[in-house]
C-alpha angles and dihedrals in degrees: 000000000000093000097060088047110112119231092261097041090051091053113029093130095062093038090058096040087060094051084048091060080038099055086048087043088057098039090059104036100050100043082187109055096083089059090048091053097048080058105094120019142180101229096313100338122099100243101226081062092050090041086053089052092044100054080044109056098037104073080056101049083051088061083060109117086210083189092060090058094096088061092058092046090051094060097088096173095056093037082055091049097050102045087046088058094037100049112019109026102035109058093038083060096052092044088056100045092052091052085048106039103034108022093149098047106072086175100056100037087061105054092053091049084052088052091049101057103076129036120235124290101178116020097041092069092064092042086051097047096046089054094053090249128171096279092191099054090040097059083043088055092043091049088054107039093052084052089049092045087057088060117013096048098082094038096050081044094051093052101040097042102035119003089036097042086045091052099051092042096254140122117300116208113187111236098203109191135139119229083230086074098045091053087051094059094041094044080049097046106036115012090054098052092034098057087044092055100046086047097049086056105037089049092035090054098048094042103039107010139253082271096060095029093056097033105025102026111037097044088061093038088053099071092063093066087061092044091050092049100051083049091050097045090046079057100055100038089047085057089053106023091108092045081054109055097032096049108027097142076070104047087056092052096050082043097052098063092042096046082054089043090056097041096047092047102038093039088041097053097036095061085039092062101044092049087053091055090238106154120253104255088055100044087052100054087051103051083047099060099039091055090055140092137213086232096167088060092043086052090041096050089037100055085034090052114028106012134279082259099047120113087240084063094052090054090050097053094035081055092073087036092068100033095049090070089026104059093041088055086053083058093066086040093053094048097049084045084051094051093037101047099013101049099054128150084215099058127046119179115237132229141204132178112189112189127155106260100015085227110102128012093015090055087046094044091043089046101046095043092049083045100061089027105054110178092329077084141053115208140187140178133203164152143247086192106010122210129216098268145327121307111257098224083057093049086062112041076053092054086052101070093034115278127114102207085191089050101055088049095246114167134156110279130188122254120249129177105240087062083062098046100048087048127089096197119041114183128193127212110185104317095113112181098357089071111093115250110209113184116243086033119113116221127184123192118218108196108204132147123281104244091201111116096021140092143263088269097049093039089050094075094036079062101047094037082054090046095053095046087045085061101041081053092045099056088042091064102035101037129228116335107248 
């Protein structure tokens, strides 16, 4: 909802457009500055520009709910669909656009080819999270895509730029790279900004609370991922900022492939996904991180190979320079596709917690999502062994955010089948095997502890721990508010 936007949220795209006339103004007005910040370098990579991702990527590696990972790699459908996109589709795309599109420029062909043949590891975290996008798939897509490009990169580099090219009677180009410097961009890149991130929340957690850490902590730690973007994308613009305005006819031809590369992929998984049925949040993540590119290791291959003044490096940097606009503009794609196919009267999406006795996580989790879900969702509670009644600690935690379990005529009821079948979510509690397991169903386990037995005060964060998982579901299946 536009009200609750922050200044810099409301207006990023002009935000970034002005870094972007920044970065150019800067380009051409220090003719030094590119020299002062090829300086110093990680591997290959000017450190104010890694220092700029990595102040960018870490306050969204710190939203990550690292316990929730389990439930992203369970999703076998949506982890298939990814790494198709990611490994075979994607860079068989981009080797076809840059034959068709740019058959008399070798340079610049193959340095195209060099950015399509791994997926993001860095930018496509803060794509993903302004779009509301599935955090926790993302940083599992992100984890294994950094391990295949170790190993995978050479060998992809080798077959679309030698083997590939020999065996349709075109031009070869020879892509030499040892697996040792692609580990060190992805340990910088990643692993950095990865292990801080685990750490901020797991201390942050233990010290403060899941409570302070979600609503105190993380709204003032957010900021940062936008600052550190506009730093990173001044940066870039100010490397290129002469090449720009002096070649510009270039710098379209190299755009024009990759503007065609992000729309088939993003467009192509997006509409994949929704046919499939997978949630918004989900399918979002995925066409994310499917449209975008692990430019910082493309730049890195490409000076390290060819020059920093080869063709095969422009491509590289002009890479970021067009994503960088493009994908933002794919944000505001993704949330009016959230709120046009996500947010329908015809399709409500149903729920269904399964715990042991239906008297204490499962109630809370029922009430609060049909709290914050009113009739956009449908919602059902049950038990595999049902007790007599609600626990009365429950009954009151409950009372205290506004629900009167009592009132609303919940109860324990028994769980039947058909209450699994008809439902798209079914969430355990606690029920283990007892729980019926239907194929084609997705199920998510939330381990909490049991409240039966404790008190108010033990029961209180089991409350708030279920409520915040209820909304981060809630906005999953119905997509981003308008």
């Amino acid at each position: 909802m536009l009200h609750r936007l922050s200044l810099l949220d409301r207006f990023l795209p002009a935000w970034i457009g002005a870094a972007m006339v920044l970065g150019i103004a800067l380009g051409r007005l220090v003719p030094d500055l590119n020299d002062w910040l090829d300086e110093v370098k990680i591997g290959t990579v000017s450190l104010p520009i890694a220092v700029g991702l990595l102040v960018m990527m870490y306050p969204v590696l710190a939203k990550v709910k690292f316990s929730r990972i389990g439930e992203a790699v369970a999703d076998r459908r949506a982890m298939a669909v990814a790494m198709t996109f990611n490994w075979l589709i994607g860079p068989a795309v981009m080797f076809s656009l840059a034959w068709l599109l740019l058959p008399d420029l070798p340079e610049y062909r193959t340095g195209l080819i060099i950015v399509g043949l791994a997926p993001c590891i860095a930018m496509v975290l803060i794509w993903n999270d302004l779009a509301h996008g599935d955090r926790e798939l993302v940083a599992v897509l992100v984890a294994i895509d950094a391990l295949i490009q170790i190993v995978a990169y050479s060998v992809l580099g080798w077959f679309y730029l030698e083997t590939l090219p020999g065996w349709l009677g075109l031009d070869t180009a020879e892509l030499d790279v040892t697996m040792w410097e692609i580990a060190k961009v992805v340990l910088v890149f990643l692993g950095v900004p990865l292990v801080a991130g685990f750490l901020t929340r797991t201390i942050g957690e233990r010290r403060k609370g899941v409570e302070w850490y979600e609503q105190k902590f993380l709204p003032r730690l957010g900021p940062l991922a936008l600052y550190g973007l506009l730093f990173t994308v001044v940066l870039l613009f100010a490397l290129q900022g002469e090449t720009i305005t002096d070649e510009p006819w270039h710098v379209l031809r190299i755009a024009i492939p990759l503007l065609a590369f992000f729309a088939i992929m993003w467009f192509g998984a997006f509409f994949l996904g929704l046919r499939i049925g997978f949630p918004y949040a989900r399918n979002t993540a995925i066409a994310f991180t499917a449209a975008s590119n692990n430019f910082e290791l493309a730049i890195a291959v490409a000076i390290g190979v060819f020059g920093v003044t080869s063709g095969e490096a422009l491509a590289g940097v002009v890479g970021p320079l067009i994503e960088v606009p493009v994908l933002v503009g794919l944000v505001y794609v993704a949330l009016w596709a959230g709120r046009k196919f996500y947010r329908t009267d015809t399709h409500r999406p149903e729920v269904l917690f399964v715990c042991i006795h239906n008297a204490g996580r499962s109630q809370m989790a029922a009430a609060l999502l049909a709290h914050h879900g009113g009739d956009r969702v449908v919602v059902r509670s049950a038990g595999t062994a049902p007790s007599d009644g609600i626990n009365p600690a429950v009954v009151e935690v409950m009372a205290e955010v506004g629900i009167d379990l009592h009132a609303a005529g919940a109860h324990p009821k028994r769980l039947d089948d058909a209450a699994v079948q008809t439902s798209d979510v079914v969430i355990t509690m606690g029920c283990g095997d007892e729980c019926p397991f239907y194929p084609g169903k997705r199920y998510l386990d939330w381990a909490l502890p049991d409240p039966a037995g404790q008190g108010v005060e033990e029961v209180r964060p089991i409350r708030d721990e279920i409520d915040l998982r209820v909304q981060a579901l809630l906005k999953e299946l119905l997509g981003p508010e308008e």
